[in-house]
N, C-alpha and C positions, 0 to 999 in steps of 0.2 A: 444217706444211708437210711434202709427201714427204720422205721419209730419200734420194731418189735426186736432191731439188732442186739444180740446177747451182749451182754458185757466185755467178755474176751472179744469179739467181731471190731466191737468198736476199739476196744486198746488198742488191738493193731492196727487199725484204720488210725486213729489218732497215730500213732509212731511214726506212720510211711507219711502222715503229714508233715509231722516235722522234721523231716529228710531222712529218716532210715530207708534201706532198701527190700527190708525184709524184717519180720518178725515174727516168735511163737512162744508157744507158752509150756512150760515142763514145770512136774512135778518135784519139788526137793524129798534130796533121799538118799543114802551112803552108796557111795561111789562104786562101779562095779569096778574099777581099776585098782582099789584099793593093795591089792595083792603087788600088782604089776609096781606101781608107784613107789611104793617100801622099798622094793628091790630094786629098781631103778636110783635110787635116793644111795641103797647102801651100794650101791657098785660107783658111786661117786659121781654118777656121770651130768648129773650137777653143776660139775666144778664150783665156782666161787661162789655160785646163786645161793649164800645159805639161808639166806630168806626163807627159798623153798625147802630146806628140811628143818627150821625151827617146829617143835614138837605141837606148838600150841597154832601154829598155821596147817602142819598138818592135817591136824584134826577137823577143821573147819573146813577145810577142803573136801576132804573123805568125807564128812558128815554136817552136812553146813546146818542142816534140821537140829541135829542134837545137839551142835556147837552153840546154837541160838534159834533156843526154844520159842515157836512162834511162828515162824517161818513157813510157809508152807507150799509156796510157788516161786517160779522164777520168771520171770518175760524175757526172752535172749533177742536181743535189736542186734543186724547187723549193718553194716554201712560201708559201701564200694569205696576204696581209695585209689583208686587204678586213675596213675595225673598222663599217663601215654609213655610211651616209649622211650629209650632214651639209647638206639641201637649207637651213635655216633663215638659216645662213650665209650660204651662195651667195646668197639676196634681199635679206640685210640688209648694206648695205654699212657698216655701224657695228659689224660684227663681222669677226675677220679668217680664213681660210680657211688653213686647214694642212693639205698635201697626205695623203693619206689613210695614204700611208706614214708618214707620223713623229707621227702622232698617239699612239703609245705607246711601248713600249719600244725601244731602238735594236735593230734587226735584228743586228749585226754582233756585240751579243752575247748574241742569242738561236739563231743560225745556228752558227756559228764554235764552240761546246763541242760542238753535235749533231753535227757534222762530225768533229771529233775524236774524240768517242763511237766513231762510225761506223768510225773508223778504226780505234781499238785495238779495236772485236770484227773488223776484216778481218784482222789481225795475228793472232789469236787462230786465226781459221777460217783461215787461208793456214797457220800454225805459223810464222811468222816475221816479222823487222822491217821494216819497209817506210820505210828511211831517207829516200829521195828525195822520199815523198810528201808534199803542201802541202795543207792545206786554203782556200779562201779563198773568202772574203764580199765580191766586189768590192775587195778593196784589195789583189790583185798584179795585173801584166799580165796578164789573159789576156781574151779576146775572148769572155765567159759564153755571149752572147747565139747566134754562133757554135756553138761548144759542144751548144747547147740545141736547137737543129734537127737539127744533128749526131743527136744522142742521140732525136730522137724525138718532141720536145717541142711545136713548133709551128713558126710560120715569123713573118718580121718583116714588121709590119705597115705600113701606110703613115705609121702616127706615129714608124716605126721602133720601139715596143715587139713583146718578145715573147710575139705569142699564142698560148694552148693553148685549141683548138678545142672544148673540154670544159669550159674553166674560163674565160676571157678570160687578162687582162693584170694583172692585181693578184696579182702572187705575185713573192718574192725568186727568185735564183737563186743559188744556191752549188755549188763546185765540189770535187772529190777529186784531184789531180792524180795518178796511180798508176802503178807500174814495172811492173804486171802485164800482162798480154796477155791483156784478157777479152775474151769476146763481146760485139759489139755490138749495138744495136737500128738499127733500119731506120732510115735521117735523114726528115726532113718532107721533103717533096717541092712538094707544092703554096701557090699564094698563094691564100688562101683570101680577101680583101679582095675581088675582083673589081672590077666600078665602082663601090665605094662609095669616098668622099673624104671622106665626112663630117668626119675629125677634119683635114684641111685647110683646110677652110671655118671650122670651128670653132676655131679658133688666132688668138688675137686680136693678135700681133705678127708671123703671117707666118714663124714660122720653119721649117713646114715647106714643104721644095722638091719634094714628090711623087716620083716612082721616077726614076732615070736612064736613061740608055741601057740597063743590063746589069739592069735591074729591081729595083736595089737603093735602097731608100728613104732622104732626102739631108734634113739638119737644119743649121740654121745655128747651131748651140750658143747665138751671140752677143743672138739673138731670142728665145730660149727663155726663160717666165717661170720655170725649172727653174735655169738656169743664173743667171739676173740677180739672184734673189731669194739664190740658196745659193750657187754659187761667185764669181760675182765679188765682189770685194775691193773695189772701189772706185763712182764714184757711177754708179746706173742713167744711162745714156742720156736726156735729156729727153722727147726725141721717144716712147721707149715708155711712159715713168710712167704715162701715161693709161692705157693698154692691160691694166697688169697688174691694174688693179680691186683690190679686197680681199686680194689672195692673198698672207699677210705670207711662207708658205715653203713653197714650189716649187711645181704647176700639175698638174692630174687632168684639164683638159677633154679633151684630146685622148685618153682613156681613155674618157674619162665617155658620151661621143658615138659611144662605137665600138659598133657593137651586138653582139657578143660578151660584152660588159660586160654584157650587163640582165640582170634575175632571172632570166631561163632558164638562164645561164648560172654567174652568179656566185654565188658563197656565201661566206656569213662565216667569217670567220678563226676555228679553232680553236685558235689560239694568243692566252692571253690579254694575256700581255704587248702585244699590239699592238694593244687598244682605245684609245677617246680617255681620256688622263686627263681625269679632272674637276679641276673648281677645289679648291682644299685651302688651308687656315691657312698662315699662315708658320711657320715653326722657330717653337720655343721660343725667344725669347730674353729673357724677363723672369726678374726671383727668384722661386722656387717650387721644389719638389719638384724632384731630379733635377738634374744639368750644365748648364750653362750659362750663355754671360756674362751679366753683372750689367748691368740700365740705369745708367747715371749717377744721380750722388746729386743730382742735380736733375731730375729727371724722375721725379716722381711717379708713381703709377699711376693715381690720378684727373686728374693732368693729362694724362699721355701721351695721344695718340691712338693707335687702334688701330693693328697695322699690317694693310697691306691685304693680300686673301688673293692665294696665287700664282695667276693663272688657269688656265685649263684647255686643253685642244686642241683641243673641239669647239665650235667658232663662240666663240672668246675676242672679248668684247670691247676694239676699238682702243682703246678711252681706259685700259682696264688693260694693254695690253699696253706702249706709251708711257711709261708712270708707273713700268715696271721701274729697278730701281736695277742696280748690279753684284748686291748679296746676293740680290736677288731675279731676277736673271736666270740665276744659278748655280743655284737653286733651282730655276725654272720647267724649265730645259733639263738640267739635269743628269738623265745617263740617255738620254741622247733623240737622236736624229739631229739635233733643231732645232739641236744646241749647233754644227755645223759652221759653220752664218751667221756666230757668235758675234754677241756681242750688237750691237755698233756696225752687222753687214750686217742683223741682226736688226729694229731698233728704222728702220734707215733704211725697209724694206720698211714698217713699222708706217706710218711719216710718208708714203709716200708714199699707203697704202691710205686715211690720214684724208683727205689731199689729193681724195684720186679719191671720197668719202663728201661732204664739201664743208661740210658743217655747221657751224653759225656754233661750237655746243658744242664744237669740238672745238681750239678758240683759243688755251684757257686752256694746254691742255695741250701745244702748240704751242710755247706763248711760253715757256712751260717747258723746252722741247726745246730753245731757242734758245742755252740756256746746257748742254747738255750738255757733258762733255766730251769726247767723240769727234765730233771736226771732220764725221764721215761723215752722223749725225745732225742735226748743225746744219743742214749743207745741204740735207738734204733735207725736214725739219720750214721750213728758210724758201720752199721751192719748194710745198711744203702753204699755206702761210699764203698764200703770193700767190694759189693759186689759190680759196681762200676768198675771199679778195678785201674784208671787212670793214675799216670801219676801223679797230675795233683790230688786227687781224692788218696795217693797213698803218700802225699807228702802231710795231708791236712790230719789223717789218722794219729800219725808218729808226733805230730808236734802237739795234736790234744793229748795221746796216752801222758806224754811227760808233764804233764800239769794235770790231769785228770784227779780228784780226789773221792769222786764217791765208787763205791768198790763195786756198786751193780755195771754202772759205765764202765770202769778201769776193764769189769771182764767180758765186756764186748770189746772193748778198743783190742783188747791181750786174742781174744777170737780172730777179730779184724787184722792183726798186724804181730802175727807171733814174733817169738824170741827165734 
């Protein structure tokens, strides 16, 4: 690079060294969404995320400058996560589909050290410490996406992601929050969707609401296979279980259909950590060579049975995903964005993808579910079995209602197998 390169020239030069795909720089400043974001907040469409409407994140968001005096720029880094296709999945409804993002390593801590990198050579090239500055990976207030137009990047789409007209929508977005006064780059200006709606039509629960009055694109969180499968806490909605198909954690159609997204555009992630893991062995846990605890002194090694392997993240089969124990769900997710579900929102997605597959095979493992012990699973493994509809799956319903003691399960099983 010139020896006359401005300061900004080189930060982003520096970024795309250490693996960002893109970078720019915006001004901090109160939100022009502010209006839209209130209202969005008070029509609930939220749902559980109340993160996002605590009063004092609010504000930081809407006004990250006055929330924290000092502030004065942002660097917005983005980074492709696209690990390739996974069309095998998507037809086989006996496999379950995991959103393209968390098929490898957790972004937040492959982002989150670059960013920091980043920062101490800005310290180094300024000659001084840059107290105030925050790096973050989606986990402070601040409005990224915002930010990312600001700085240059692209504009929001009608799925409400944001796209870069050069790359699509498959890339993180991390931020620098900085006391400096650099130069900015020009904001995106245009909506470049025009009359496409494809990924409106394409959403199979309905939750996006198309643009508003002020042409800002409107999501009802609560519909979203994004939100249902990974933040909420508690049971999916009945009416949508059908809707979410295979998809044990979070949802790509409304990407997948946008056409910025196709091979013109998109290219794979050079960042290896965010390919799909494969399946792989359990831990060690027999005697042999090396740590680790001992079987029981009854449990032979020609009696044991194997144990089964962790599965994978590209098109994992549901009857392995179901059959996780705790030790093997610590396994499977450890490392991984999956681990957010945690296992109980994990394993209920799993039941209901078998549900929406229908297959008489998928029974056993059902009836197995029935006795889990996270209440989350049971109910929704017994809304799977009714909708197989077999009759063992309606002999296994009737014999758990009668011992069933926790009252959210009793009123799925009483759904599944009225009076």
């Amino acid at each position: 690079m010139a020896a006359d390169a401005t300061l900004e020239s080189r930060l982003k030069a520096r970024a795309l060294e250490l693996g960002f795909d893109r970078a720019g720089i915006a001004r901090l400043g109160p939100s022009e969404h502010a209006a839209f974001y209130r209202a969005w907040l008070a029509q609930g469409r939220h749902g559980e995320m109340a993160y996002l409407a605590r009063a004092d994140a609010v504000q930081r968001r809407l006004e990250p400058a006055a929330s924290q005096p000092g502030l004065r720029s942002a660097l917005v880094v983005c980074q492709n996560y696209h690990p390739g296709d996974d069309g095998a999945a998507d037809d086989d409804p006996s496999r379950g589909v995991v959103a393209r993002y968390a098929r490898g390593r957790d972004y937040h801590r492959v982002i989150k050290p670059k960013l920091v990198e980043l920062l101490r050579w800005l310290e180094a090239e300024v000659g001084q410490a840059l107290p105030l500055a925050r790096a973050s990976v989606d986990t402070a207030p601040v409005l990224e996406r915002e930010l990312a137009r600001r700085a240059g990047i692209g504009w929001f789409g009608r799925n409400t992601m944001m796209i870069d007209p050069r790359a699509g929508s498959y890339f993180f977005l991390g931020t620098l929050l900085l006391e400096l006064e650099l130069e900015t780059d020009l904001a995106f200006a245009e909506d470049r969707c025009g009359s496409c709606d494809a990924c409106l039509g394409a959403c199979p629960t309905g939750a996006l609401l198309g643009r508003d009055d002020a042409g800002a694109p409107v999501i009802d969180a609560r519909r979203c296979i994004s939100y249902l499968t990974i933040e909420l806490r508690g049971p999916i909605p009945r009416e949508l279980r059908p809707a979410i198909g295979n998809r044990v954690f979070g949802c790509d159609i409304c990407q997948s259909v946008c056409p910025f997204n196709n091979a013109r555009f998109v290219r794979l992630t050079r960042e290896p950590g965010y390919l799909a893991r494969a399946p792989r062995p359990p831990e060690q846990t027999g005697p042999g060579p090396g740590p680790g605890p001992k079987r029981p002194d009854s449990e032979s090694d020609s009696g044991r049975a194997a144990a089964a392997a962790i599965p994978g993240t590209s098109g994992p089969a549901l009857l392995d995903l179901i059959a996780m124990d705790e030790a093997a769900w610590d396994e499977f997710s450890r490392g991984s964005a999956i681990r957010r579900a945690r296992r109980a929102g994990f394993l209920r997605n799993v039941a209901v993808a078998l549900g929406n597959w229908g297959a008489p095979e998928a029974v056993p493992a059902l009836v197995r579910a029935l006795e889990d012990p996270e209440p989350l699973v049971r109910g929704h493994a017994a809304w799977a079995l009714q909708r197989i509809g077999t009759a063992e799956a309606q002999a296994a319903l009737e014999e758990r209602r009668a011992v069933e003691e926790d009252a959210y399960v009793r009123d799925e099983l009483i759904a599944a197998v009225p009076d």
